[in-house]
ROZA-515377 format. One line per 4 residues: for each residue x, y, z negated of N, C-alpha, C, O. Coordinates in steps of 0.1 Angstrom, whole numbers, always signed. Last residue first. Layout:
N
X Y Z X Y Z X Y Z X Y Z; ... $
// end
This chain:
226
+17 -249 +9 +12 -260 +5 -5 -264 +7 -10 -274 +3; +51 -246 +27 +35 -245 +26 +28 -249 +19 +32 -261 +19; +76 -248 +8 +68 -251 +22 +59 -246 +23 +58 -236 +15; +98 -245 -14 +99 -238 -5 +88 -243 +6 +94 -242 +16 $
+93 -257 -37 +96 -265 -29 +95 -258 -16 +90 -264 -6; +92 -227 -52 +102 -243 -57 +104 -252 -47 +115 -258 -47; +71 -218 -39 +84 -211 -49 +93 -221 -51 +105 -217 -51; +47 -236 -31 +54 -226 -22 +68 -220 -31 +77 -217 -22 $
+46 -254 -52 +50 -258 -39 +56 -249 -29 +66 -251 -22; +42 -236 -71 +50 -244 -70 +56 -246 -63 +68 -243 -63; +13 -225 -63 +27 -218 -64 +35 -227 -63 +37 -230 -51; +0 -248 -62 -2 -242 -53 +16 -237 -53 +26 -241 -47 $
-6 -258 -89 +2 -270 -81 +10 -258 -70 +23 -259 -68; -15 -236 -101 -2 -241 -107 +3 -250 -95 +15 -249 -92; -40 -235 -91 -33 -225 -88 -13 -224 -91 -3 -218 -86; -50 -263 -101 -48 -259 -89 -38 -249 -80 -32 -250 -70 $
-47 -260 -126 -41 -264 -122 -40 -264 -103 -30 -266 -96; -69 -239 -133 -52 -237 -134 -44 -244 -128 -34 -239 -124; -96 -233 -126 -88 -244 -118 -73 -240 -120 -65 -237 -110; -107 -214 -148 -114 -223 -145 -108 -237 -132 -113 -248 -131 $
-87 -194 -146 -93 -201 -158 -101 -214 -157 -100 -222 -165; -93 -187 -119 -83 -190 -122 -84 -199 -135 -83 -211 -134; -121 -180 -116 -117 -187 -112 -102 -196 -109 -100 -206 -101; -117 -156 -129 -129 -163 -130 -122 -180 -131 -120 -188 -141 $
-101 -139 -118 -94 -143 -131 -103 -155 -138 -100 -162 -148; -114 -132 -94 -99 -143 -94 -97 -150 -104 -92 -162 -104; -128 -118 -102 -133 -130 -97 -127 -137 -97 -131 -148 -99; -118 -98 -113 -121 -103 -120 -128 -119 -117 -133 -127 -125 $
-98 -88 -89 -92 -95 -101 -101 -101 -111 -96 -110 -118; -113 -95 -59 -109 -86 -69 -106 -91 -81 -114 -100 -84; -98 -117 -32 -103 -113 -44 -104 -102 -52 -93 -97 -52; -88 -108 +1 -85 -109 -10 -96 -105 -21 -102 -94 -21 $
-82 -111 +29 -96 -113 +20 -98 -118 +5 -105 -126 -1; -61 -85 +44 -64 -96 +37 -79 -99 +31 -87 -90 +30; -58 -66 +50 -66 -74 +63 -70 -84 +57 -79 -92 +60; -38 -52 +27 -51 -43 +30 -64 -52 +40 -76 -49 +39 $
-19 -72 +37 -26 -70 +21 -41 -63 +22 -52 -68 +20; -9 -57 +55 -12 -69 +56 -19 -70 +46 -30 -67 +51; +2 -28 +42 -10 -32 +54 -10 -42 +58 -12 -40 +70; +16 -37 +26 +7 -27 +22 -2 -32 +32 -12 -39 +30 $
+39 -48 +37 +32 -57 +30 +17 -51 +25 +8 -58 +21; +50 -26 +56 +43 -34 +62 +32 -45 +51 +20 -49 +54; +55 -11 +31 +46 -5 +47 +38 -14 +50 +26 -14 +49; +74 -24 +23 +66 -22 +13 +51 -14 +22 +39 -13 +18 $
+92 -26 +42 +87 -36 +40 +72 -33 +32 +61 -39 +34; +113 -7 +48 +98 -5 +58 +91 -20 +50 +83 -24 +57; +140 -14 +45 +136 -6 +36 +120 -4 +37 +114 +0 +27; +140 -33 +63 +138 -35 +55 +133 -29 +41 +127 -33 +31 $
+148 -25 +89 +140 -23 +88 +134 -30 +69 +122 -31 +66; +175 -16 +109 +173 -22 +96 +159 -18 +90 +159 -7 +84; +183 -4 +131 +184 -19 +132 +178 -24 +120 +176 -36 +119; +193 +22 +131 +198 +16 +124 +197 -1 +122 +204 -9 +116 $
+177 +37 +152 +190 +30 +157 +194 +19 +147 +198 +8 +151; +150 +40 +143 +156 +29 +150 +169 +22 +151 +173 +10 +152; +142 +62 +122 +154 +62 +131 +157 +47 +132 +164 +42 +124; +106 +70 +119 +116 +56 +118 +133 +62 +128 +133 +66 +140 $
+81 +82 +113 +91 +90 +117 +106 +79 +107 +111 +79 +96; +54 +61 +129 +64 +70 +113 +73 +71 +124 +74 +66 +135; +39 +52 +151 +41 +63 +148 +44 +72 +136 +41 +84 +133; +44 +17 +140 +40 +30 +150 +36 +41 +143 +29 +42 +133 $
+41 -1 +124 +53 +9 +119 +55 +22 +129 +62 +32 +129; +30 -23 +135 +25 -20 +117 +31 -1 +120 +25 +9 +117; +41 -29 +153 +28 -24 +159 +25 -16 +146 +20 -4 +145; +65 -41 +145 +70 -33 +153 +50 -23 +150 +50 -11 +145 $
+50 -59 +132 +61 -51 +126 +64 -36 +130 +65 -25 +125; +48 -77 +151 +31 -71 +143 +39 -58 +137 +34 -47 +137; +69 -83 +163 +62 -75 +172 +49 -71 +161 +41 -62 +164; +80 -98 +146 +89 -89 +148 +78 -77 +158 +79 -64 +158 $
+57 -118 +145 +59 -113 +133 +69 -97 +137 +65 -86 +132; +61 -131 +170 +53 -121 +170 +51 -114 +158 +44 -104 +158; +88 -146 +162 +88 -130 +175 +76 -124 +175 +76 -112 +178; +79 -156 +142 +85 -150 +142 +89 -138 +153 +91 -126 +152 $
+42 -167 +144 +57 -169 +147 +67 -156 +144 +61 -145 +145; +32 -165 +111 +31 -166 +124 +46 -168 +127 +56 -170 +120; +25 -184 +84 +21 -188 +92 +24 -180 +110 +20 -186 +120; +45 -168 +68 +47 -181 +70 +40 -188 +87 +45 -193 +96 $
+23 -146 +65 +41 -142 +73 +41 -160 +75 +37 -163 +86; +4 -157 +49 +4 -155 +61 +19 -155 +65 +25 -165 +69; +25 -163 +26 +15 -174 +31 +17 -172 +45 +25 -178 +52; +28 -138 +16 +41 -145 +22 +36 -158 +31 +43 -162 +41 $
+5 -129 +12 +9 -120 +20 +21 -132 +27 +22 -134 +40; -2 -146 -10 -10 -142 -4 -4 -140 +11 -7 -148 +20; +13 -137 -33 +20 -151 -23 +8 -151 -10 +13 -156 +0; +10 -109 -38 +21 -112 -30 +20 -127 -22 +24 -129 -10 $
-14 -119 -50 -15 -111 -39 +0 -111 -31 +1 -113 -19; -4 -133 -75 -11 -142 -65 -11 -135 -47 -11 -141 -36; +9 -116 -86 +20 -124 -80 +6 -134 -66 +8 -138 -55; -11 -101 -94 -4 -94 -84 +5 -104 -78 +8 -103 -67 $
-19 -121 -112 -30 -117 -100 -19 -110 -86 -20 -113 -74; -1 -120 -132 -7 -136 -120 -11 -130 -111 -6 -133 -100; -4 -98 -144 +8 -101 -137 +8 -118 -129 +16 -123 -122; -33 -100 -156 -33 -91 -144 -21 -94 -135 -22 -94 -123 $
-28 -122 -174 -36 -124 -162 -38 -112 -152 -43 -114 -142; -18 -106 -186 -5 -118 -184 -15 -124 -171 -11 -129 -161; -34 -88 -198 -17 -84 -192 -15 -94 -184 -11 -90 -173; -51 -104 -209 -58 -99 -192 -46 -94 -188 -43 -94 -176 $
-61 -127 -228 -40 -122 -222 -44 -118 -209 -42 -126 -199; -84 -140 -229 -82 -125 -235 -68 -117 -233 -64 -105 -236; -85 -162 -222 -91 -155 -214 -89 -140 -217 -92 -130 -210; -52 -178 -218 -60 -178 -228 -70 -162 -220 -64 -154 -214 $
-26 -193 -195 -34 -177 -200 -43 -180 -208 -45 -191 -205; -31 -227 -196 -25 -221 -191 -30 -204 -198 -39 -204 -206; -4 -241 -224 -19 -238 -216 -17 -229 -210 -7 -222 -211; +19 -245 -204 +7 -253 -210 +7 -248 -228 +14 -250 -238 $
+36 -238 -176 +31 -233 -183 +17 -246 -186 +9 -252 -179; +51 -244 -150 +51 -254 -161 +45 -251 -173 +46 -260 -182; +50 -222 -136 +44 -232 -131 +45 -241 -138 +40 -251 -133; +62 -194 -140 +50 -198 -156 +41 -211 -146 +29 -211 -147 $
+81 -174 -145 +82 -188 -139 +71 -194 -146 +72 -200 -157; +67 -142 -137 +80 -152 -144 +76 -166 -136 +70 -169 -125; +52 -121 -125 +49 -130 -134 +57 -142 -140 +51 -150 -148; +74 -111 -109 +61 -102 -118 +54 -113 -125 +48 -108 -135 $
+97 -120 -101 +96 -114 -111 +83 -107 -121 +83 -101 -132; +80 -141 -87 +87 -147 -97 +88 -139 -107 +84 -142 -118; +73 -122 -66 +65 -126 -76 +70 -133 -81 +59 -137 -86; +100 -115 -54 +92 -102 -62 +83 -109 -69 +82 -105 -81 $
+106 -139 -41 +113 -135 -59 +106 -121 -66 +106 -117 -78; +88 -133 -26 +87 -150 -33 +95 -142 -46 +91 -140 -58; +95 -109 -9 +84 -110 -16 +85 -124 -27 +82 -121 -38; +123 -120 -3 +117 -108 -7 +105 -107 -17 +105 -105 -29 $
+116 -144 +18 +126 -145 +6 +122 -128 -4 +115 -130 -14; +102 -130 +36 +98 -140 +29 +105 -141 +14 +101 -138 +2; +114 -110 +47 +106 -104 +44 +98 -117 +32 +91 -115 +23; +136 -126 +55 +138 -115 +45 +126 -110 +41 +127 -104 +30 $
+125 -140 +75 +128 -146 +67 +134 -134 +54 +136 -139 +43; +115 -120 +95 +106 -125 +88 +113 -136 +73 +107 -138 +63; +144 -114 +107 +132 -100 +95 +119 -109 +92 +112 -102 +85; +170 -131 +94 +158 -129 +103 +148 -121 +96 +144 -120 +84 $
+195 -109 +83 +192 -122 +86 +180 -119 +92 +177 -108 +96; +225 -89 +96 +211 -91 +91 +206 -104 +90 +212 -113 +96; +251 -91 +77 +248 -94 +88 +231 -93 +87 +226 -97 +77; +267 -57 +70 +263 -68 +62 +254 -73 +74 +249 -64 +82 $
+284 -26 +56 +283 -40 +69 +277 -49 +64 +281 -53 +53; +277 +1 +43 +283 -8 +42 +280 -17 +54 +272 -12 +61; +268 +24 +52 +277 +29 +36 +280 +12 +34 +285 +9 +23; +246 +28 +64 +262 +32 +72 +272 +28 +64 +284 +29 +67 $
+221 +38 +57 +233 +49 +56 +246 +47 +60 +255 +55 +60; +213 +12 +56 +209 +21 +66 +214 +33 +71 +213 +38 +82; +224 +2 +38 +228 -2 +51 +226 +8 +56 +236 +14 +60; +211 +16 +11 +227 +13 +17 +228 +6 +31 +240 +6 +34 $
+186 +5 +20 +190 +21 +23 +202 +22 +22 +208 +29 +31; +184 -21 +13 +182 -18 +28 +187 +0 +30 +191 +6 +40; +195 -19 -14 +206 -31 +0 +200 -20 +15 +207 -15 +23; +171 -7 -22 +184 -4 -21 +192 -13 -18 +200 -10 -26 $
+154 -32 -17 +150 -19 -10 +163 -9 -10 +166 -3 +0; +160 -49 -32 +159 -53 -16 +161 -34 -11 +168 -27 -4; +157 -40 -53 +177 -43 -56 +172 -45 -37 +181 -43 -29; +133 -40 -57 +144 -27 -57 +153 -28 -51 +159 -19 -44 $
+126 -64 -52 +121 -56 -48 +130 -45 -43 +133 -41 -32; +132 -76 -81 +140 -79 -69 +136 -72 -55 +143 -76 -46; +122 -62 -100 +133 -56 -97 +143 -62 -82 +152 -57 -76; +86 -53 -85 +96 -57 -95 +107 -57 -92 +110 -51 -82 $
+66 -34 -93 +71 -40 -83 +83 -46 -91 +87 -42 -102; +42 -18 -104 +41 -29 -98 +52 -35 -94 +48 -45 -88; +52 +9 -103 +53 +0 -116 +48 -11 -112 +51 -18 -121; +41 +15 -79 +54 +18 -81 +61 +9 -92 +72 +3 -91 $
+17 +17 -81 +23 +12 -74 +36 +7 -75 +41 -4 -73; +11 +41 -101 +7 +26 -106 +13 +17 -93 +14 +6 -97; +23 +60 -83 +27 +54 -98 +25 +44 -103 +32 +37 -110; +3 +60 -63 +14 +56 -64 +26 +56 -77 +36 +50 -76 $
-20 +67 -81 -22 +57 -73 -6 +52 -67 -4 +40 -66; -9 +92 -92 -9 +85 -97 -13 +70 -87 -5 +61 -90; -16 +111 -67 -1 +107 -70 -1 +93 -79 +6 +84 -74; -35 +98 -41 -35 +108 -52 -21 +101 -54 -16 +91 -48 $
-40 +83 -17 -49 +97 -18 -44 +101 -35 -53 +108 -41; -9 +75 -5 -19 +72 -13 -25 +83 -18 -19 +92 -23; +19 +57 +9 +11 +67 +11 -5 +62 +5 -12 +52 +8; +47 +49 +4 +40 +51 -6 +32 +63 +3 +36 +75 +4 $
+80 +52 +17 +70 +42 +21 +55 +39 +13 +50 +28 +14; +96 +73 +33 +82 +76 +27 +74 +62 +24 +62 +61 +28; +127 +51 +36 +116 +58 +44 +102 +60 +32 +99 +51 +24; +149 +53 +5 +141 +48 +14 +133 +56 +24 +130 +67 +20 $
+182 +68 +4 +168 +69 +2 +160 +58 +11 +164 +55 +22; +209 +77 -17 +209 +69 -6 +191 +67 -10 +187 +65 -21; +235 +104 -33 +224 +93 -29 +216 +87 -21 +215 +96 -12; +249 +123 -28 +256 +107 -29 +244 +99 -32 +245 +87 -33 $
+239 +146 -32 +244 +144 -20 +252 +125 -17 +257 +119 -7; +229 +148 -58 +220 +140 -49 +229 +138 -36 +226 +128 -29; +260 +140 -82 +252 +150 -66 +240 +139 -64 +240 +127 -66; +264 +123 -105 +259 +130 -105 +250 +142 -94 +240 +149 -96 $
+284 +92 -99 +279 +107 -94 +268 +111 -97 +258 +104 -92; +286 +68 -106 +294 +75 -110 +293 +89 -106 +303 +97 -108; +260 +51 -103 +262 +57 -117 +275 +66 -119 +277 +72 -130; +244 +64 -70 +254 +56 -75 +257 +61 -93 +256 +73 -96 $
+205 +67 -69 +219 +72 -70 +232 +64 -77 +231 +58 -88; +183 +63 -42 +189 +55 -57 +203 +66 -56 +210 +70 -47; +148 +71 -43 +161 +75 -44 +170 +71 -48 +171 +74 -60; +114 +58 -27 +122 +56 -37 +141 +64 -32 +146 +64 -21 $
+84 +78 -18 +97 +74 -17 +110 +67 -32 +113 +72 -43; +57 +91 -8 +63 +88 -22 +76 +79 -17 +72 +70 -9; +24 +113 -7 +33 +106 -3 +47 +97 -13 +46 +98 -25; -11 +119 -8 +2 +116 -14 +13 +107 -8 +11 +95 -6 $
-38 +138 +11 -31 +123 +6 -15 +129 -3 -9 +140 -2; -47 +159 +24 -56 +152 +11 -44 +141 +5 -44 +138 -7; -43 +163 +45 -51 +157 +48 -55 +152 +29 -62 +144 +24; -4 +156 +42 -14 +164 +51 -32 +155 +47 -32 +143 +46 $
+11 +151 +6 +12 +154 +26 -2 +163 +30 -7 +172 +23; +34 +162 -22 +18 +159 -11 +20 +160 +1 +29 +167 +7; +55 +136 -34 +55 +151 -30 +41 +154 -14 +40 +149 -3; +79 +119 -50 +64 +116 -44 +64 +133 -41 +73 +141 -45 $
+101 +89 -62 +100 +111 -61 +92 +107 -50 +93 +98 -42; +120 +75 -86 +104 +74 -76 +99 +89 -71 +94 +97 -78; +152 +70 -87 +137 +76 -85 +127 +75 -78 +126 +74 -66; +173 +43 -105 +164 +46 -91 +157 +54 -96 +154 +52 -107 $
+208 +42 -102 +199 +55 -107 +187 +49 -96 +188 +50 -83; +230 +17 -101 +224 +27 -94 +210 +29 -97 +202 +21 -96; +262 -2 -107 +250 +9 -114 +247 +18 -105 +255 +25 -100; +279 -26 -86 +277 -9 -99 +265 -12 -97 +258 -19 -90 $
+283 -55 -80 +288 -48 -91 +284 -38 -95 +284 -36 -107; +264 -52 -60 +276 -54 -54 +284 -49 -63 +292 -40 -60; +239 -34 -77 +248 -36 -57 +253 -36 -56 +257 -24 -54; +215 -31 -100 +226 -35 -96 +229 -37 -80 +220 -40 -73 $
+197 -4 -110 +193 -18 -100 +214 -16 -102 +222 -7 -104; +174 +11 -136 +187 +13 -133 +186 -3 -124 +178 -12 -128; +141 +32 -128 +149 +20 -136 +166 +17 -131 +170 +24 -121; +131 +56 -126 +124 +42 -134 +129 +32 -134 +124 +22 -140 $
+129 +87 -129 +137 +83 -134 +130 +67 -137 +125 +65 -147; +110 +109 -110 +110 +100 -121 +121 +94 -121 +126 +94 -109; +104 +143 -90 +111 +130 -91 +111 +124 -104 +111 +133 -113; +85 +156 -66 +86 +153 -79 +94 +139 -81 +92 +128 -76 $
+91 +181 -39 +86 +169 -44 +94 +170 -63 +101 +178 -70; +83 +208 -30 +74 +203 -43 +72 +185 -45 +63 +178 -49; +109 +218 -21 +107 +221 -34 +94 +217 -41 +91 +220 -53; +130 +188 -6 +111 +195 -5 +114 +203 -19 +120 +197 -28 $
+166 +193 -1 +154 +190 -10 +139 +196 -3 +138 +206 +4; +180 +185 +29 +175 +197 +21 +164 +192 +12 +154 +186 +16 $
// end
């Protein structure tokens, strides 16, 4: 049954498995002051919502716009993750899972490729006035951030921080597929983080490119730690 006060956007068309699918960003208030917010994707040869396929609420933020600017954060490999995970989840196809920390890795790595491109061979590096091109570093830096840690724990306790992250949403388990839940969990890792604010970063960026250049690299291209 539709909410009559959620609100839906139209923000980008994702590819799965050959077709066309319609994403919305549809958000709609909760309890306590806050905003809620979900992605919708619809197949391009139907026009019913009854044929479209949703993620869990994964956008919780004290106003709407705060999840709009979220939302436009993300990039398309992101999407195309999050619609794979609500097509499963619905039943609407078979597909083997792989390990939830190794999806959660592979995931994020191509979401910051897409938000800042391939710019580890970049010379020169940002000029101090391209703050666009230095704000889509920053977010890619906050993703590798996040994938860093995941790297660093173990797996069965990654499956168990997961499990602790995702207490008490209104999760149907049975499905086994947690992937749609990602953007949850990277939210609240992110949040423990001791992460820079952009203009310190951007300080500091400018000032050791190459550092930040070796860094990515190693982790995006030579897949390890570095």
């Amino acid at each position: 049954m539709t909410n009559p006060s959620e609100r839906r956007r139209s923000v980008a068309f994702v590819k799965n498995g050959g077709d066309t699918w319609s994403c919305f960003l549809v958000t709609f208030p909760g309890t306590e002051q806050t905003w809620h917010g979900y992605f919708s994707f619809r197949p391009s040869h139907s026009e019913l919502r009854a044929d479209e396929v949703r993620t869990a609420a994964i956008f919780v933020e004290a106003s709407e716009a705060e999840i709009h600017d979220k939302a436009r954060s993300l990039g398309r490999p992101l999407l195309m993750g999050l619609l794979d995970s609500a097509i499963h989840a619905c039943g609407l196809k078979n597909a083997a899972d792989a390990h939830l920390r190794g999806r959660f890795r592979s995931l994020l790595t191509a979401n910051s490729v897409e938000i800042a491109g391939e710019w580890t061979g970049e010379a020169p590096p940002p000029a101090l006035g391209e703050i666009e091109r230095l704000r889509s570093l920053y977010e890619s830096y906050r993703l590798d951030q996040v994938s860093h840690l995941i790297c660093l724990v173990d797996p069965v306790h990654f499956e168990e921080a997961v499990d602790a992250i995702l207490a008490g949403e209104s999760i149907d388990f049975r499905t086994k597929d947690r992937v749609q839940f990602a953007m949850m969990v990277v939210d609240h890792i992110e949040r423990l983080l001791p992460l820079p604010e952009f203009e310190a970063w951007a300080t500091d960026f400018l000032a050791n490119p190459e550092a930040y250049r070796l860094y990515t690299h190693t982790l995006h291209r030579e897949g390890r730690l570095p």
